[in-house]
C-alpha positions as CSV (number, residue, x, y, z in Angstrom):
1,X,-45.8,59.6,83.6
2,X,-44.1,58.3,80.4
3,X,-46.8,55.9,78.6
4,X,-45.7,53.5,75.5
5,X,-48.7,52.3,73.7
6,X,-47.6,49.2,70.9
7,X,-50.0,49.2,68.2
8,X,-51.6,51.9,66.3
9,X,-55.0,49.9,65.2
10,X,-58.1,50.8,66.6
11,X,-57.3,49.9,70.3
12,X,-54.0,51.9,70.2
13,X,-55.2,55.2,69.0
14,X,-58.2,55.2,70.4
15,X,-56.3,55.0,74.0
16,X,-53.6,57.7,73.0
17,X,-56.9,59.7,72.5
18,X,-58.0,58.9,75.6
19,X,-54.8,59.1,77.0
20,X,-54.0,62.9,75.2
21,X,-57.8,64.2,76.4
22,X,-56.8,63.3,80.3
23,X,-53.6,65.3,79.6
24,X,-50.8,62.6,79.2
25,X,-48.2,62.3,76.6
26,X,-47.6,59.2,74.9
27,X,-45.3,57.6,72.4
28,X,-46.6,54.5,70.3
29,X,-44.8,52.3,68.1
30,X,-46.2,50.1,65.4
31,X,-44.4,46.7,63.3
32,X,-46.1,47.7,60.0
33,X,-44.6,50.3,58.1
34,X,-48.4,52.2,57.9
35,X,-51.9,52.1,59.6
36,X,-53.2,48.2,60.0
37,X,-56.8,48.1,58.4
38,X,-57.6,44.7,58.0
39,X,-60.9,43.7,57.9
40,X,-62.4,45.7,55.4
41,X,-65.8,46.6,57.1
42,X,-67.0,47.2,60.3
43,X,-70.1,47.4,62.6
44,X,-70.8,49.5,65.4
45,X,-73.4,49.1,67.7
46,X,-74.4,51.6,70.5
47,X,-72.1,50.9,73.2
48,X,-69.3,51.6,70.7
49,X,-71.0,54.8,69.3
50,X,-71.1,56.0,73.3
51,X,-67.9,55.5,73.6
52,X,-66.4,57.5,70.5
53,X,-68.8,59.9,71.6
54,X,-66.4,60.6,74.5
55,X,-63.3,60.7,72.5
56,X,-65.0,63.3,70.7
57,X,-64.8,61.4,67.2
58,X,-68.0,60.2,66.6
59,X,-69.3,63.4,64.4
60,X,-66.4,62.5,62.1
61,X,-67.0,58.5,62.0
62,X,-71.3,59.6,61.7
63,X,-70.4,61.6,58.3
64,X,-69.0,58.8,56.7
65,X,-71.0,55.7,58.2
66,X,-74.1,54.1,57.4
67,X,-76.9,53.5,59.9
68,X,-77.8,50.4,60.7
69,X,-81.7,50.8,62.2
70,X,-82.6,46.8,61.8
71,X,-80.8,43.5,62.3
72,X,-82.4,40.5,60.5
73,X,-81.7,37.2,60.5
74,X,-83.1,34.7,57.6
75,X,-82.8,31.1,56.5
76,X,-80.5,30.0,54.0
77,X,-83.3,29.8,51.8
78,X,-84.1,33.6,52.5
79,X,-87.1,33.6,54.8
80,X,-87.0,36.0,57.8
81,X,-87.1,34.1,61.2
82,X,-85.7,37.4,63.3
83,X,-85.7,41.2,63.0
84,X,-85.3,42.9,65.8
85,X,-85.1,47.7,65.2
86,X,-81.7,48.1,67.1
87,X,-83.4,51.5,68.8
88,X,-85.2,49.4,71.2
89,X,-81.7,48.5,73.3
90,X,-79.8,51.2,71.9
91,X,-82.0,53.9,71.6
92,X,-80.5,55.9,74.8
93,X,-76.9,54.6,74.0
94,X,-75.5,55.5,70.6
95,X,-76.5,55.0,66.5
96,X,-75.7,52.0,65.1
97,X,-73.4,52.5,62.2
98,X,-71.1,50.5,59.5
99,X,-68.3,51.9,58.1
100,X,-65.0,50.9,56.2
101,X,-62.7,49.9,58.8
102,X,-59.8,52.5,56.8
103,X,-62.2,55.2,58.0
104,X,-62.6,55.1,61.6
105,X,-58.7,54.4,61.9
106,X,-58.5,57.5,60.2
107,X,-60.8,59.4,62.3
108,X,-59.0,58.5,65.8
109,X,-56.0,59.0,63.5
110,X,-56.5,62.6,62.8
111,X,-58.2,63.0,66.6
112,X,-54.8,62.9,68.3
113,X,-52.8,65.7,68.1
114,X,-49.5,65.4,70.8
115,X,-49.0,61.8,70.2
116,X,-45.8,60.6,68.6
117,X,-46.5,57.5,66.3
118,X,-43.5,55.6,65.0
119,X,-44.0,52.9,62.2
120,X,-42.1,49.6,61.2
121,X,-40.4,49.7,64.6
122,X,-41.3,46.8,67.3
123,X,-40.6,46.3,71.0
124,X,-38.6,43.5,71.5
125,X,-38.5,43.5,75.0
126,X,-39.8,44.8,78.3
127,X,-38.4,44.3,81.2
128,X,-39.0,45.1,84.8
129,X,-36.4,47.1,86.3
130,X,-37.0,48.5,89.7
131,X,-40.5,49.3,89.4
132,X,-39.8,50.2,85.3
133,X,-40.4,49.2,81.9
134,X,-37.1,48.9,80.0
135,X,-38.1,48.8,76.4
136,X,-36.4,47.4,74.3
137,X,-37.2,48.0,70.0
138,X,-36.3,46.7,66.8
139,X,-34.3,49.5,65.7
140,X,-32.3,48.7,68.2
141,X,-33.2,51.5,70.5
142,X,-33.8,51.0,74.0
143,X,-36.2,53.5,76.3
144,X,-37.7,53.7,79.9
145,X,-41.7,53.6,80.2
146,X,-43.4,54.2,83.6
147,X,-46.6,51.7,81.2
148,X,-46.7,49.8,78.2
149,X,-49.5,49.5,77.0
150,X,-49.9,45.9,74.7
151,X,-52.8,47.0,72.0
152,X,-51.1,45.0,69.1
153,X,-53.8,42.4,68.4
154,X,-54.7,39.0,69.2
155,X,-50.7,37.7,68.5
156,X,-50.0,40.5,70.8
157,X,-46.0,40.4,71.3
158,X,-46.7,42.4,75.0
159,X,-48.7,40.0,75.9
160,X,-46.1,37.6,75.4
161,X,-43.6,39.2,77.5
162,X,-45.6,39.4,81.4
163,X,-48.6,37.0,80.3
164,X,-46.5,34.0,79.3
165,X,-49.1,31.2,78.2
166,X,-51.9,33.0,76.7
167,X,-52.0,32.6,73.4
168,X,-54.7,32.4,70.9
169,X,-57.4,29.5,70.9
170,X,-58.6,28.3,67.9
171,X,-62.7,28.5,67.1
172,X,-62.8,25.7,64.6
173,X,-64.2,28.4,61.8
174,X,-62.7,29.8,59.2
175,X,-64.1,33.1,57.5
176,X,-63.8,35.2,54.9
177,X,-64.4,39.3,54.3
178,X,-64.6,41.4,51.0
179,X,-66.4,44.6,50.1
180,X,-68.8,44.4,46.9
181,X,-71.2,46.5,45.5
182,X,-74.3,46.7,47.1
183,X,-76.6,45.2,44.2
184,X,-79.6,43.9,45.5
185,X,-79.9,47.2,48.1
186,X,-79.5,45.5,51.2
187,X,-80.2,48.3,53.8
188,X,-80.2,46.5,57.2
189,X,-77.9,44.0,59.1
190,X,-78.7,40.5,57.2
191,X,-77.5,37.5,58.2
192,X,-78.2,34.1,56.6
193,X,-77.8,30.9,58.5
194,X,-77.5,27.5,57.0
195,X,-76.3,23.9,58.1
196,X,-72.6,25.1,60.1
197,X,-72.5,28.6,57.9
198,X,-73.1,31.8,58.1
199,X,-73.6,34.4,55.4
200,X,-73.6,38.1,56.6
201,X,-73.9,41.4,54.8
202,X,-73.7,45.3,56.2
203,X,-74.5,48.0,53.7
204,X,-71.4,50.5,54.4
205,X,-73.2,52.8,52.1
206,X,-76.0,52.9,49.3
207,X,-73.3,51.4,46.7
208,X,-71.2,49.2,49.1
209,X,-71.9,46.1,50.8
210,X,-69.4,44.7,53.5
211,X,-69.5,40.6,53.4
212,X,-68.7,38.1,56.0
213,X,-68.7,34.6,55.7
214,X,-67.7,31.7,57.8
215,X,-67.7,28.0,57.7
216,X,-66.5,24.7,59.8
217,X,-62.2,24.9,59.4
218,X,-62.3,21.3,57.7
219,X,-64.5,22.9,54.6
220,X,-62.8,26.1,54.3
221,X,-60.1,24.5,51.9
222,X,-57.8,26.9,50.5
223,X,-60.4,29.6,51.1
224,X,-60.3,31.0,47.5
225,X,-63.5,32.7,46.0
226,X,-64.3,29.4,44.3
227,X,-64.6,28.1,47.5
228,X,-66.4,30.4,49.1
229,X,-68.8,29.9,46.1
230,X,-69.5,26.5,46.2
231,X,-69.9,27.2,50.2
232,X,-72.7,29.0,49.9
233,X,-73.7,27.7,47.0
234,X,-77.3,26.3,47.9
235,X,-78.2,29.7,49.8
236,X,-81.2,32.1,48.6
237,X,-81.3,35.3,48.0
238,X,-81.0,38.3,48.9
239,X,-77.3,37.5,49.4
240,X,-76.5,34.0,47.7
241,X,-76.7,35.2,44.5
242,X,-73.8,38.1,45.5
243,X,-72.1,35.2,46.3
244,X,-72.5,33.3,43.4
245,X,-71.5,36.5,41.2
246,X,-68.3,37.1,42.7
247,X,-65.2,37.1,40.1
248,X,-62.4,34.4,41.0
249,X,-60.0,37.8,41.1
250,X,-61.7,39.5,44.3
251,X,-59.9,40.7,47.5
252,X,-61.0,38.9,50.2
253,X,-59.2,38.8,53.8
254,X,-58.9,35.5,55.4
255,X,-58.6,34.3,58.5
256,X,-58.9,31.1,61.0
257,X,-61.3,32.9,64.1
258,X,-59.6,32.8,67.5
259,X,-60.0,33.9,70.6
260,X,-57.7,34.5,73.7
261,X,-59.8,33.4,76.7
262,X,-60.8,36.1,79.5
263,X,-58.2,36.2,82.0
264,X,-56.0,38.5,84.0
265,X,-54.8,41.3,81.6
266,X,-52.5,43.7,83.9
267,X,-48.8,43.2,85.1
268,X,-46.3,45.4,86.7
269,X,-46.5,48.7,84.5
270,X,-48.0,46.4,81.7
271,X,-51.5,46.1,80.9
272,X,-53.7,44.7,77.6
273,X,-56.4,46.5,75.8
274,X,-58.4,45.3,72.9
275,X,-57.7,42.3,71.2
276,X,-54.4,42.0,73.1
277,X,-56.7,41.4,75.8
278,X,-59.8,39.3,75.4
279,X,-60.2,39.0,71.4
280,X,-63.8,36.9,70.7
281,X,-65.7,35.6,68.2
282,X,-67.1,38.2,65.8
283,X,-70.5,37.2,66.7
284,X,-71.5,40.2,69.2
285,X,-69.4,42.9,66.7
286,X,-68.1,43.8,70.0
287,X,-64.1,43.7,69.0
288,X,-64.1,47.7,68.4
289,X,-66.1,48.6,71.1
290,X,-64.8,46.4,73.9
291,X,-61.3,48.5,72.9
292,X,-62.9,51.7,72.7
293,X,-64.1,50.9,75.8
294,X,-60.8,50.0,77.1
295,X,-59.1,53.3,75.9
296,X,-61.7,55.4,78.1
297,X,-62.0,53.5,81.2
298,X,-57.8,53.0,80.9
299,X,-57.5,56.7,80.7
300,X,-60.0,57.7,83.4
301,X,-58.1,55.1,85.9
302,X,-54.6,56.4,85.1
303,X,-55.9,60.0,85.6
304,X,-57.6,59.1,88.4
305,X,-54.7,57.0,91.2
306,X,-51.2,58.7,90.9
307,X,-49.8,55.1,91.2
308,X,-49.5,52.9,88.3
309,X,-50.0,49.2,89.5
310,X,-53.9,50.8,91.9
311,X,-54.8,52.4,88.1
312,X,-54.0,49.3,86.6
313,X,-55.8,47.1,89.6
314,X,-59.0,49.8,89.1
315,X,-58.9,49.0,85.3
316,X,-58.6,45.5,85.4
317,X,-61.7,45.7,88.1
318,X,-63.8,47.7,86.1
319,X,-63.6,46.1,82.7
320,X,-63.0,41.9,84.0
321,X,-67.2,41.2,84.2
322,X,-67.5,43.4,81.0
323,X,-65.6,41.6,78.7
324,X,-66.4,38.2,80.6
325,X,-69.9,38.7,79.8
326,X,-69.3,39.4,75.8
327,X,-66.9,36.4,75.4
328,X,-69.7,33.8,77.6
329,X,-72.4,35.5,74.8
330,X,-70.5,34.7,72.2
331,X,-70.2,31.2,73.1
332,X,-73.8,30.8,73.5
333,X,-74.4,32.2,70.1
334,X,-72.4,30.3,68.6
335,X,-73.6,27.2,70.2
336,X,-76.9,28.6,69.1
337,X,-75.5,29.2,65.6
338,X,-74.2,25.8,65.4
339,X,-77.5,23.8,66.5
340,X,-79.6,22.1,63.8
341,X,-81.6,23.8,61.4
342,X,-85.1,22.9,63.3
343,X,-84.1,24.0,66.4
344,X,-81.8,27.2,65.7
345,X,-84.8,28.4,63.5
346,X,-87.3,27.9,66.3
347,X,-85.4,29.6,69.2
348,X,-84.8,32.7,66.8
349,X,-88.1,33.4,65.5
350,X,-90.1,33.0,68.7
351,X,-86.9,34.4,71.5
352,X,-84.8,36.2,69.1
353,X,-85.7,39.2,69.9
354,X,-85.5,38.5,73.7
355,X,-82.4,36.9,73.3
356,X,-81.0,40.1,71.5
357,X,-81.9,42.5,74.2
358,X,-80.6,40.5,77.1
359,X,-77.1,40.0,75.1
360,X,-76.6,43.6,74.9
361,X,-78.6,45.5,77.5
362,X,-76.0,45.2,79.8
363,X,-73.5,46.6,77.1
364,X,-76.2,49.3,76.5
365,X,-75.6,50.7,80.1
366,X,-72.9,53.1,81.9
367,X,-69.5,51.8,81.3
């Protein structure tokens, strides 16, 4: 079987991984001329720790991570109304961990081994010719796939070519993402919630602090640093005075949050994983995982049906309620985010812990 996999984020190599483990060759091609790491930071929880546990990767990504043993939420004015210890859903699952987003591309990087990867080339085309993928690539190049594989993010170009249609629904927030230095020792998850904001920060390390914040599109402005100042602004500490500290000349990434709503993610000898697929709102930090996920359960179908279009049908089966179920919880915390102060406050400290382990106990189990 001759497999094309476009992208060579997290989504793509964790699938060649997959893909190589299952004993398959594959090519991938990526647009950028080296390894996409935007984002800066990331967070892992359980189910995504499981599952690079079965690529064999997750010694590599443990070494360099931090753990992440409590999630706490707090007012803007810095009183705790939620902390939930992340052992009690994922204690039978996988560690919690964060970890600079470079560094676990580069640990499904140097976990593949037979895979070609070819950068600042894109597919251009792919068309269905009796039963095959004629791919068609910037370089002007032209190849026959049995699959392609679409794991090139949320403006997927695959996705474009057999899921006409789909494309990328707005969120109405804008956010922003920067590493800083982890000052006031932040050691657990904290997130701080005011009025139509949030304010989030995941120690990566002891000296590093990864920083998300996001607010309503129509405030965002030009989403400088000065901006995201005067956001945040009126919030306490621990984290609004790193906030207020931050130097006009710091690297944040930027971006409008999207989402590409759950639908039917397979075509003849095409299919989307990751982002491609189902891309959500960051609020369940499930972007990584749901991929991860993807690259294991992809690779276990293929190996499993000779034919292409009953592996694709199994796939799609097995992972539709999954990733269903993360984008209706992120909708609902959202909303939750979004309700006033009062009310928001109440529901977290007196459910939140409740409503944490019914988000992700279904995550926390078998894929």
């Amino acid at each position: 079987m001759k497999i094309l996999i476009v992208g060579a984020g997290i989504a793509g190599l964790a699938t060649a991984r997959a893909l190589e483990l299952k004993g398959f060759e594959v090519d991938i091609v990526e647009r950028r001329s080296i390894s996409p790491t935007t984002g800066q930071g990331i967070f892992l929880l359980g189910n995504a720790s499981r599952a690079l546990a079965m690529l064999g990767v997750l010694g590599d990504v443990f070494d360099v991570a931090f753990p992440i043993e409590a999630q706490r939420i707090l007012t803007s004015r810095g009183v705790v109304i939620n902390d939930v210890a992340t052992q009690t859903v994922w204690g039978d699952c996988g560690p919690c961990l964060a970890l600079p987003r470079h560094k676990l591309i580069d640990a499904l990087q140097a976990s593949i081994s037979t895979t070609k990867v070819s950068y600042g080339i894109s597919v251009t085309a792919a068309r269905l010719r009796d039963g095959i993928r004629e791919v068609h690539f910037s370089d002007g190049s032209i190849d026959e796939y049995d699959l392609v594989i679409g794991a090139d993010g949320i403006r997927s170009a695959v996705r474009e070519f057999g899921f006409g249609g789909r494309t990328p629904r707005p969120l109405s927030m804008s956010c922003w993402r920067l590493v800083v230095e982890n000052h006031n020792q932040v050691d657990a998850w904290t997130a701080m919630l005011g009025k139509g904001r949030t304010l989030l920060a995941i120690p990566l390390s002891r000296s590093e602090l990864y920083i998300y914040a996001d607010c309503p599109v129509e405030q965002f402005g030009d989403g400088s640093i000065g901006v995201l100042r005067a956001r945040f602004a009126d919030f306490g500490d621990p984290l609004g005075s790193i906030i207020a500290a931050l130097d006009d000349k710091v690297t944040a990434h930027t971006a409008r949050l999207e989402e590409i709503p759950a639908g039917r993610f397979i075509d003849q000898g095409l299919v989307l994983v990751g982002d491609a697929a189902h891309a959500s709102s960051p609020s369940m930090a499930q972007g990584a995982a749901m991929a991860l996920e993807d690259a294991i359960v992809l690779a276990a179908c293929l190996a499993q049906n000779g034919q292409v279009a009953q592996a694709l049908e199994e796939f799609y089966k097995r992972r539709k309620g999954r990733v269903e179920w993360v984008q209706q919880q992120c909708h609902a915390r959202d909303k939750l985010r979004g309700a006033a102060d009062i009310v928001r406050n109440l529901v977290l400290r007196n459910f939140g812990n409740a409503l944490y382990a019914r988000s992700y106990r279904r995550l926390a189990q078998s894929l």
